[in-house]
C-alpha positions as a Markdown table, in Angstrom:
| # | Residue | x | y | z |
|---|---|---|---|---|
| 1 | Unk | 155.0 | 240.0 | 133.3 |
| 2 | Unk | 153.5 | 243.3 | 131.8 |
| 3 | Unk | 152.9 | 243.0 | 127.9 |
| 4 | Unk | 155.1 | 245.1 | 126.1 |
| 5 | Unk | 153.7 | 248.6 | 125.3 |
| 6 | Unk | 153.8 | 248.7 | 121.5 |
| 7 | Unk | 151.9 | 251.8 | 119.3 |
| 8 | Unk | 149.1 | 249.9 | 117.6 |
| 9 | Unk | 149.2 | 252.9 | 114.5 |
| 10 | Unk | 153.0 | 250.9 | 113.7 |
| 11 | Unk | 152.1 | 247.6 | 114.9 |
| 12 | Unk | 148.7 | 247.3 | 112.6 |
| 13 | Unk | 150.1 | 245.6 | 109.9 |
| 14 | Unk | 152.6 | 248.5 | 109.0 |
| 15 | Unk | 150.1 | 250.4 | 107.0 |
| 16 | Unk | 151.0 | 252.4 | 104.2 |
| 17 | Unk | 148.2 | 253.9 | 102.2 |
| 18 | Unk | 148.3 | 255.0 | 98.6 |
| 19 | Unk | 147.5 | 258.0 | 97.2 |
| 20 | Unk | 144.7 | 256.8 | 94.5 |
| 21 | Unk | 141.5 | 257.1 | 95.0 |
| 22 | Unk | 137.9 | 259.3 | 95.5 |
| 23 | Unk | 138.0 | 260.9 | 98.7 |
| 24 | Unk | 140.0 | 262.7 | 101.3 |
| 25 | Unk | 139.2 | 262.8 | 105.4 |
| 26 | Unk | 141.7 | 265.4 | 107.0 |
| 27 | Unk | 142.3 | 264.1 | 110.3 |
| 28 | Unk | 143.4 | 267.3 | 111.9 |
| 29 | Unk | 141.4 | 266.8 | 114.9 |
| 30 | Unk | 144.6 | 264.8 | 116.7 |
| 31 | Unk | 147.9 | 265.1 | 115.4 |
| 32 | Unk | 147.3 | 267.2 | 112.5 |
| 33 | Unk | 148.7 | 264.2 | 110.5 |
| 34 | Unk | 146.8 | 264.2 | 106.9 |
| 35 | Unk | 144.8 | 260.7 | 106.1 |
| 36 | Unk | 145.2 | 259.1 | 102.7 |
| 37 | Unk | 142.4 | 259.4 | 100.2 |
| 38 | Unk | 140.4 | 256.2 | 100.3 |
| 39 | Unk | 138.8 | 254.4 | 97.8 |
| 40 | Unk | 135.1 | 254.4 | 98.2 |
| 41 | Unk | 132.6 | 256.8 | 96.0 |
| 42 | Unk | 132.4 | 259.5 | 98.8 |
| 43 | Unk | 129.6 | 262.2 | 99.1 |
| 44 | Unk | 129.9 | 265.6 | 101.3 |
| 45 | Unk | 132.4 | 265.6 | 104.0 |
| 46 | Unk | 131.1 | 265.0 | 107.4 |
| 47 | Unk | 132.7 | 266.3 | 110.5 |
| 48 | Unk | 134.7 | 264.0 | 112.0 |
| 49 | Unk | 134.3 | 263.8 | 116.0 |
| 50 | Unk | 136.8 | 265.3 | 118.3 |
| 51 | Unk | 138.8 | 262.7 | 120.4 |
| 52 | Unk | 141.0 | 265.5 | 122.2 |
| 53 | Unk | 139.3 | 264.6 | 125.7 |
| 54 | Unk | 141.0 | 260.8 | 125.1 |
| 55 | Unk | 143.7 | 259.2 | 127.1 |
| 56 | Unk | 145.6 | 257.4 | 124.4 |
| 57 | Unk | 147.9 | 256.1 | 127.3 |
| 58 | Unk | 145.8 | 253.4 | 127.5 |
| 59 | Unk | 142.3 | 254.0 | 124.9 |
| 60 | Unk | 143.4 | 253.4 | 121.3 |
| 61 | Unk | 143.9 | 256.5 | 119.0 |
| 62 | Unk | 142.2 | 256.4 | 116.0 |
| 63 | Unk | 144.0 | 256.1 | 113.0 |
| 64 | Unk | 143.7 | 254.8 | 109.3 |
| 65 | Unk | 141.3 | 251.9 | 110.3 |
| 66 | Unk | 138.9 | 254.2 | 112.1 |
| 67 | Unk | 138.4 | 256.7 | 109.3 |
| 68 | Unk | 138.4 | 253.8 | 106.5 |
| 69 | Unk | 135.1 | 252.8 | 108.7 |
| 70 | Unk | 133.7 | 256.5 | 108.7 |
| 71 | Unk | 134.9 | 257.1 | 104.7 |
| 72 | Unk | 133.0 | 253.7 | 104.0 |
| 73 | Unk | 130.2 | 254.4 | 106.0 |
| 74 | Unk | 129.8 | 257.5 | 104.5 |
| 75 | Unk | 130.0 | 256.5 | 100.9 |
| 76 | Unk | 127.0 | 257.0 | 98.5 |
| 77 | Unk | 127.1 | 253.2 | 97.7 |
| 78 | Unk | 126.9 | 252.4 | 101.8 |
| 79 | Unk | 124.3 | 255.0 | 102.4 |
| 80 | Unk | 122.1 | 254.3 | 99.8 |
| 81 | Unk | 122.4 | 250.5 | 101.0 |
| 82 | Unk | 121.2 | 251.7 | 104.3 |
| 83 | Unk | 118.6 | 254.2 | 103.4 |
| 84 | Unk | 116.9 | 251.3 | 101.3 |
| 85 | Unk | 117.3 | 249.1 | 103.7 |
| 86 | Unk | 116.2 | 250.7 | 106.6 |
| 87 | Unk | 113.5 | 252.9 | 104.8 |
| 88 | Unk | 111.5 | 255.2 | 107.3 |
| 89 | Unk | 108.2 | 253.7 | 107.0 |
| 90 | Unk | 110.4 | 250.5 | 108.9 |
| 91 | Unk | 111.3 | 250.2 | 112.4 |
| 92 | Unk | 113.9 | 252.2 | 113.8 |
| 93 | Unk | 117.3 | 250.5 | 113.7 |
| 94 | Unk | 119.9 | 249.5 | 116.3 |
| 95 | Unk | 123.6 | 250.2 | 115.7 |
| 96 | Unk | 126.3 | 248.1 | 117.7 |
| 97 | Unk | 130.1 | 249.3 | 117.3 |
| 98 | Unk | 131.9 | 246.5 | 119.0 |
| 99 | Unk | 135.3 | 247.4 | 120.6 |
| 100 | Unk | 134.5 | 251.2 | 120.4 |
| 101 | Unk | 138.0 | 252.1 | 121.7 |
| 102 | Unk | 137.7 | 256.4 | 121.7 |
| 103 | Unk | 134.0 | 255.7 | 120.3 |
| 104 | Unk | 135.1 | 258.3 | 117.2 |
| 105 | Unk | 133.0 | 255.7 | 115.2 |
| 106 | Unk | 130.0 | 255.0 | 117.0 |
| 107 | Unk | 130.2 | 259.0 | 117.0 |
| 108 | Unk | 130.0 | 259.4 | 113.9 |
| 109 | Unk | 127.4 | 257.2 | 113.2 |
| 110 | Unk | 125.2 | 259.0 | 115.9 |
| 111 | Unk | 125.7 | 262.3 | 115.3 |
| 112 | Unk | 125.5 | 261.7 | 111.8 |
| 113 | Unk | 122.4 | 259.2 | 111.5 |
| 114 | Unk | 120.4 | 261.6 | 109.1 |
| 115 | Unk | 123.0 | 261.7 | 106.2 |
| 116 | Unk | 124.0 | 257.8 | 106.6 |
| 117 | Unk | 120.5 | 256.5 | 107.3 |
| 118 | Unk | 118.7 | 258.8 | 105.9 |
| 119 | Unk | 116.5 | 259.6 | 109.5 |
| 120 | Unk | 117.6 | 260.2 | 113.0 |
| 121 | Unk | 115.7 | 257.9 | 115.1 |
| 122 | Unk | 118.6 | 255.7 | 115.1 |
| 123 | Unk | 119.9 | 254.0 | 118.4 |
| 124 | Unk | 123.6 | 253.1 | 119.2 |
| 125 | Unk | 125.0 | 251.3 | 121.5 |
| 126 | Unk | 128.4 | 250.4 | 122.2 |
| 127 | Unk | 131.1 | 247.5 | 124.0 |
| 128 | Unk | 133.9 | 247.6 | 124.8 |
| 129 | Unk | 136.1 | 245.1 | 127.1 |
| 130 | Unk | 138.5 | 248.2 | 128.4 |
| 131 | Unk | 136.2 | 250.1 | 131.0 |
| 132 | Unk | 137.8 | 253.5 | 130.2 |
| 133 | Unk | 136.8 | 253.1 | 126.6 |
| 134 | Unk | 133.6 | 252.8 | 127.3 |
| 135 | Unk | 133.7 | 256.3 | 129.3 |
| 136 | Unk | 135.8 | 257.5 | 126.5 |
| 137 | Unk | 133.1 | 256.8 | 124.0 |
| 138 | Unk | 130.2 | 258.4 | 126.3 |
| 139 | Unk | 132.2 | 261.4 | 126.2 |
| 140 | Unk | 133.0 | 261.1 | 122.4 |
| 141 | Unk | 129.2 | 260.8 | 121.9 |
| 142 | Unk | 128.0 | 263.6 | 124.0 |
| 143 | Unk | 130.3 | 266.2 | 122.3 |
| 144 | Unk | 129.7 | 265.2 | 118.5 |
| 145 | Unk | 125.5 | 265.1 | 119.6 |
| 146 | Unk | 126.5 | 268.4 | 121.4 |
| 147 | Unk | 128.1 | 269.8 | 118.1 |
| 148 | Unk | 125.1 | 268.8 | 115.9 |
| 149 | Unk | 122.6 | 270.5 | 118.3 |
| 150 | Unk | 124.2 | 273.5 | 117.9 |
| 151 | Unk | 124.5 | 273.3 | 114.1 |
| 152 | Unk | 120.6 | 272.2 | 114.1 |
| 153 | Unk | 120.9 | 269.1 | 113.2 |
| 154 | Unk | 119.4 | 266.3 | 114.6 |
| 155 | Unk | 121.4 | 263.4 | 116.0 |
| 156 | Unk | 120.3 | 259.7 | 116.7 |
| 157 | Unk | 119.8 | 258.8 | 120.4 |
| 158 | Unk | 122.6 | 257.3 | 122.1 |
| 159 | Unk | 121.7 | 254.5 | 124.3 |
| 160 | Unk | 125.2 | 253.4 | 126.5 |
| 161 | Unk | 128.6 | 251.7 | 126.6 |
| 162 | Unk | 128.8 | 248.5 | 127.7 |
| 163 | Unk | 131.9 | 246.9 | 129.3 |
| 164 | Unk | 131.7 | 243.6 | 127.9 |
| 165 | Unk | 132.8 | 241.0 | 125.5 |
| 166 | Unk | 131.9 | 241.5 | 121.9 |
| 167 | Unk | 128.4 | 241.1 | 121.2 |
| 168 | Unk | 127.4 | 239.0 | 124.3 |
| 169 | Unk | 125.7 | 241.6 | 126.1 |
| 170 | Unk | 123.2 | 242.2 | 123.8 |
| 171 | Unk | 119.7 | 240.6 | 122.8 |
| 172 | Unk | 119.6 | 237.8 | 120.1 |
| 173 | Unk | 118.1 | 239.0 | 116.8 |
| 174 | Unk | 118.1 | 242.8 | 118.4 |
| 175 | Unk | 121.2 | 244.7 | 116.4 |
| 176 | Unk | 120.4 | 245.7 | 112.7 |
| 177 | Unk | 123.9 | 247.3 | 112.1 |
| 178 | Unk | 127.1 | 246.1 | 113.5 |
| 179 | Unk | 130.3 | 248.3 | 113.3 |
| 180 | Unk | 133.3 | 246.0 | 114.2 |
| 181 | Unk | 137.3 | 247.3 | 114.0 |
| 182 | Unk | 139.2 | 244.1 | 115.4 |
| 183 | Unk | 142.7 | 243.6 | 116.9 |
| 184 | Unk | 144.1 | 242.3 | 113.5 |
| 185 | Unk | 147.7 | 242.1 | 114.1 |
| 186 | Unk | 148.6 | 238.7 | 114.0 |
| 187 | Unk | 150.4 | 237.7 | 116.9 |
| 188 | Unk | 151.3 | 234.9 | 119.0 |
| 189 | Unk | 148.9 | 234.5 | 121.8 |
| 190 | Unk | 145.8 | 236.8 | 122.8 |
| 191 | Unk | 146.3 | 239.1 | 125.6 |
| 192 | Unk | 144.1 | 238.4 | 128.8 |
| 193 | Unk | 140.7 | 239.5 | 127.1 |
| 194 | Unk | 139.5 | 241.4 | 130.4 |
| 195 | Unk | 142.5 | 242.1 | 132.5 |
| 196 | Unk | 142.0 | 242.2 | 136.0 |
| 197 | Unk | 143.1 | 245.6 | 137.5 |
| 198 | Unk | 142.1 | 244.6 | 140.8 |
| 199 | Unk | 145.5 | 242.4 | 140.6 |
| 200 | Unk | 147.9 | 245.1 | 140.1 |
| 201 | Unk | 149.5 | 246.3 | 142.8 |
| 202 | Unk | 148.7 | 249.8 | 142.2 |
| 203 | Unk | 151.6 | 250.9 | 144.8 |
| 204 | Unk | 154.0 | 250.0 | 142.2 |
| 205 | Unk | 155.7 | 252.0 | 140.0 |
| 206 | Unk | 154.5 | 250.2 | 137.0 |
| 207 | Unk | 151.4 | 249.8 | 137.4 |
| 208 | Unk | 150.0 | 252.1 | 135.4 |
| 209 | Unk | 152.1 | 251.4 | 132.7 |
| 210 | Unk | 151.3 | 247.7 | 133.3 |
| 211 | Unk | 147.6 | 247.9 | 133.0 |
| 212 | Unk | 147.9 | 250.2 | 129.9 |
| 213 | Unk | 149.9 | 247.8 | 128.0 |
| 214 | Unk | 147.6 | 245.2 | 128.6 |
| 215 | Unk | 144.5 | 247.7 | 127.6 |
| 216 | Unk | 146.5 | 249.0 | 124.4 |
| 217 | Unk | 147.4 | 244.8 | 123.6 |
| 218 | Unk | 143.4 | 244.1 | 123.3 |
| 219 | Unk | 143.4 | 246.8 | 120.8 |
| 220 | Unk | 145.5 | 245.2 | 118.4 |
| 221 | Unk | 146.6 | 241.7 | 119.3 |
| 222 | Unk | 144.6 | 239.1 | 116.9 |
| 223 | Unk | 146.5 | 236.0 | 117.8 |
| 224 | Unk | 147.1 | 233.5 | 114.6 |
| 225 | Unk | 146.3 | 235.3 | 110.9 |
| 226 | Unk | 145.2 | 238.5 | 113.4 |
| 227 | Unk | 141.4 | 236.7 | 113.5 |
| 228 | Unk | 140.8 | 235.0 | 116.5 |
| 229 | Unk | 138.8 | 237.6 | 118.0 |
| 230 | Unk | 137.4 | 238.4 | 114.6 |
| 231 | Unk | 136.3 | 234.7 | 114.1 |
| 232 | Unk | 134.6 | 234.9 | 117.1 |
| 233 | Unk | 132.6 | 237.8 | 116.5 |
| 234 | Unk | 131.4 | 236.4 | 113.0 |
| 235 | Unk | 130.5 | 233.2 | 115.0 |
| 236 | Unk | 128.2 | 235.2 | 117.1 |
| 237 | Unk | 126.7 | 237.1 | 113.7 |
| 238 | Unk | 123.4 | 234.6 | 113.3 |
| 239 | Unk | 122.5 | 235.5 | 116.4 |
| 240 | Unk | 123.0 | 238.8 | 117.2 |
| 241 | Unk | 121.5 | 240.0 | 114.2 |
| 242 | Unk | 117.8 | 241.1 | 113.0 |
| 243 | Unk | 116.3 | 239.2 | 110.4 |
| 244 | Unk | 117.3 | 242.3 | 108.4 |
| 245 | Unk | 120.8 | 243.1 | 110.0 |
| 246 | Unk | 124.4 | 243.9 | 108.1 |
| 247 | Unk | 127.5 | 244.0 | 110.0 |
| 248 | Unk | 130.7 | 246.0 | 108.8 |
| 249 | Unk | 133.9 | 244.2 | 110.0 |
| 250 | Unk | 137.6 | 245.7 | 109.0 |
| 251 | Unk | 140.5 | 243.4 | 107.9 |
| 252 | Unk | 143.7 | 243.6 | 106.8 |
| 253 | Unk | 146.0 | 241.5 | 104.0 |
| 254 | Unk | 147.5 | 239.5 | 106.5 |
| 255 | Unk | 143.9 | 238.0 | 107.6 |
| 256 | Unk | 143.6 | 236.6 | 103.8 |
| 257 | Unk | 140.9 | 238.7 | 103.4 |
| 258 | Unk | 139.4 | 236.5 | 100.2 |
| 259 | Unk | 139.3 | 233.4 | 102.1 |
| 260 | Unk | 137.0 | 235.6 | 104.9 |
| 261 | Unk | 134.6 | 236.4 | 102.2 |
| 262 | Unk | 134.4 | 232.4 | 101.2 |
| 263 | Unk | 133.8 | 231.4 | 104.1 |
| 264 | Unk | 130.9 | 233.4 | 105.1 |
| 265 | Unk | 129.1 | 233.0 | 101.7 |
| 266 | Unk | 129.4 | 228.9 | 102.0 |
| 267 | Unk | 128.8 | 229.4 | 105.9 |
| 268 | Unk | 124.5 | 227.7 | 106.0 |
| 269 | Unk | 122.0 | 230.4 | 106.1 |
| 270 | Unk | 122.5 | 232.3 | 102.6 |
| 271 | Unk | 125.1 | 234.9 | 103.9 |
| 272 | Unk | 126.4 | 238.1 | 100.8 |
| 273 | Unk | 129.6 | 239.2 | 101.7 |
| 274 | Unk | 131.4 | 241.8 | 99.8 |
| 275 | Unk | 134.3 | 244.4 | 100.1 |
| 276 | Unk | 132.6 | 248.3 | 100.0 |
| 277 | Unk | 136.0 | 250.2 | 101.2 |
| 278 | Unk | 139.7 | 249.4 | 100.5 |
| 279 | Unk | 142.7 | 251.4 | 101.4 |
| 280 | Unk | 144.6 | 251.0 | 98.5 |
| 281 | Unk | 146.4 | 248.2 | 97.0 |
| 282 | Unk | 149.1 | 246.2 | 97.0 |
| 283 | Unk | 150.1 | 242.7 | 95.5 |
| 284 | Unk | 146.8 | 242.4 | 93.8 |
| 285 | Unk | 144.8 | 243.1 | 97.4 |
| 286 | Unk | 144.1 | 245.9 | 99.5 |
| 287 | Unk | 145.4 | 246.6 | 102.8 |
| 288 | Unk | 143.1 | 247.2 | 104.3 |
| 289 | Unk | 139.3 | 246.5 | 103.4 |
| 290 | Unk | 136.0 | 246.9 | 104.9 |
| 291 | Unk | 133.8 | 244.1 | 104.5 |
| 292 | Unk | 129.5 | 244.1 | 104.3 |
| 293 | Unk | 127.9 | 240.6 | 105.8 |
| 294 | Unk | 124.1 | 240.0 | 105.0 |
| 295 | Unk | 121.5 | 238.5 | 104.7 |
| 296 | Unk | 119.2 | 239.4 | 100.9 |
């Protein structure tokens, strides 16, 4: 039985941004659909990547969540963080974006790596469990690296896309930085967390529309309180990350967003934890919210 095709922009929570706060990203690159201001202390507008090259038939579109991660991690509080953090005269720092869907993020962050980090010789890396994400994202990458070239800029260095699961593909203690926008809807069950297209009969009239609805369910499917897939990814945290490593993870209201933040700050190990981007608020808490994780 195919998963019902549902539009993950309507689906997420049914968003609706307010109109208070510091900063504006136009997000005329798509639709042409304006994005609410956000509120995080926001410095000079950075380009945001072109997805136009995207099949959003079955490759998530980016939407509120995706630029609340670029506003945030363009912010003079988050860049400052980083540059101090990851000072030149340190090593050179690996970003992962888990689940880079069009890869507008990891984008971003790559083509952007001077302003955020404050120097260039960044690496990113991406993973994805939907394979034509992951080419997606390549091609995301390429073009925003392309665009900064042009405009003499220099770009960090853009390692791959993996097809995997979360952060399993990658080298314990090895990531400094980890991007992470989760399926956050809550919803009865997961979907099948890597579908297998070789099981579609691809004679059939639907099955193309069958294997998208399954890709497009990954994307915003979180099973109970929207954070199964989220808990599992903050499970895998004290591994994946350097000594040094902070890891940005989206939530929304509906995944109690205050008990999250408890959690990791009693979890052994002497986690921070703090909010650094909201989308406005409602009820006496934000939407949506950005969280930092890390170690002092």
């Amino acid at each position: 039985m195919a998963i019902k095709r549902t539009n993950r922009r309507q689906r997420r929570c049914s968003i609706a941004l307010h109109c208070s706060g510091l900063s504006w990203r136009a997000v005329a690159v798509n639709r042409g659909q304006a994005y609410q201001p956000l509120r995080v202390p926001y410095i000079d507008m950075l380009p945001t990547p072109s997805t136009s090259h995207v099949n959003h038939d079955h490759i998530y579109e980016p939407a509120e969540d995706s630029y609340l991660l670029l506003d945030t991690l363009a912010s003079s509080t988050e860049t400052k963080f980083l540059k101090d953090r990851f000072a030149p005269a340190t090593a050179s720092p690996l970003v992962l974006e888990v689940g880079t869907g069009s890869g507008v993020v990891l984008a971003f962050v790559t083509a952007h790596a001077d302003s955020i980090f404050g120097r260039a010789d960044i690496a990113t890396i991406g993973t994805d469990v939907n394979p034509f994400a992951c080419e997606a994202t390549a091609e995301t990458v390429r073009v925003a690296v392309t665009e900064q070239a042009k405009a003499g800029k220099i770009p960090g260095h853009f390692c791959d896309c993996i097809n995997g699961d979360l952060s399993t593909a990658l080298k314990h203690g090895s990531v400094d930085v980890l991007i992470f926008n989760p399926p956050y809807v809550p919803t009865e069950a997961l979907p099948q967390s890597r579908p297998d297209m070789g099981s579609l009969d691809k004679s059939a009239p639907l099955a193309d529309f069958e294997r998208d609805s399954r890709l497009l369910a990954l994307s915003y499917a979180g099973g109970a309180d929207g954070m199964e897939t989220t808990d599992r990814l903050l499970g895998q945290l004290p591994d994946v990350l350097s000594k040094r490593g902070v890891a940005y993870v989206l939530l929304c209201k509906q995944n109690r967003p205050e008990a999250v933040l408890k959690r990791i700050r009693d979890e052994p190990g002497g986690w921070n934890a703090e909010v650094v981007g909201t989308s406005g608020q409602k009820a006496g808490w934000e939407r949506l919210c950005i969280l930092r994780i890390w170690r002092p």
